[in-house]
N, C-alpha and C positions, 0 to 999 in steps of 0.2 A: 294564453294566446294574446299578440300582442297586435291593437285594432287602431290603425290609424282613421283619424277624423278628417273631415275639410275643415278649412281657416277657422270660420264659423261654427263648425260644431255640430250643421243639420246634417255630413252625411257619415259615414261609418266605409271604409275600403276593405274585403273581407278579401282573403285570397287563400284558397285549401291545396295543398300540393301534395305529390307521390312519386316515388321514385323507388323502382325494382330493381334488382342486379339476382341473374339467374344464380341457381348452387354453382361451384365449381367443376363437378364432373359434367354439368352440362348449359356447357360458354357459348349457346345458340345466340347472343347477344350481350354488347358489352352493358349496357343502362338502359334503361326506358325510364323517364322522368315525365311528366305532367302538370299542369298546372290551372286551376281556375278562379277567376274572381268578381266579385259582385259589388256594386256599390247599394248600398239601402240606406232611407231614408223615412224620416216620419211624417204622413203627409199632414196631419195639424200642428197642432204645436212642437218643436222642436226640443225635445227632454235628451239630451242626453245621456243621464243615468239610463233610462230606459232605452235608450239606441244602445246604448255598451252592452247592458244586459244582453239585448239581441243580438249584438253580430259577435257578441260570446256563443251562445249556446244554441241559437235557433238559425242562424245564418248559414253556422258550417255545415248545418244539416240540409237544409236547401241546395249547396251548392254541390255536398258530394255525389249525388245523381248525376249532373253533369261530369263529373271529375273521372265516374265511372265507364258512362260516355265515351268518354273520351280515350281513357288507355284502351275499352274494349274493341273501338272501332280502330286505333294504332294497330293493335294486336292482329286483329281480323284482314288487315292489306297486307301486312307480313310475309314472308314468301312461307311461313311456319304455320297461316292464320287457318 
């Protein structure tokens, strides 16, 4: 996973995405795609080894609750939902 910085260093841009495509015998929808993203940041001193480490492995996990959120609540207006 590839984690862009700000200029400086102190913040980390995380962004977790999905994108579905139904089986073919049933084309009730061409794509559904999603997407979310987070900025974090460390609020004393600004390490970024340790900001990397984070928004490696503990960031994406934070944000895929919303991510899920988010396709379920897509899913749920659907005239399908």
């Amino acid at each position: 996973m590839k984690v862009p910085f700000s200029e400086n260093g102190d913040r980390a841009y995380v962004a977790v995405r999905a994108s579905l495509e139904p089986p073919p015998e049933r084309r009730l929808f061409t794509k559904l795609s999603a997407a979310v993203e987070g900025v974090f940041s460390l609020r004393n001193e600004p390490n970024r080894e340790v900001l990397s480490g984070f928004a490696s492995l503990q960031a994406p996990v934070l944000l895929v609750p919303y991510l899920r959120e988010t396709l379920t609540s897509l899913t749920a207006q659907s005239r399908l939902g």
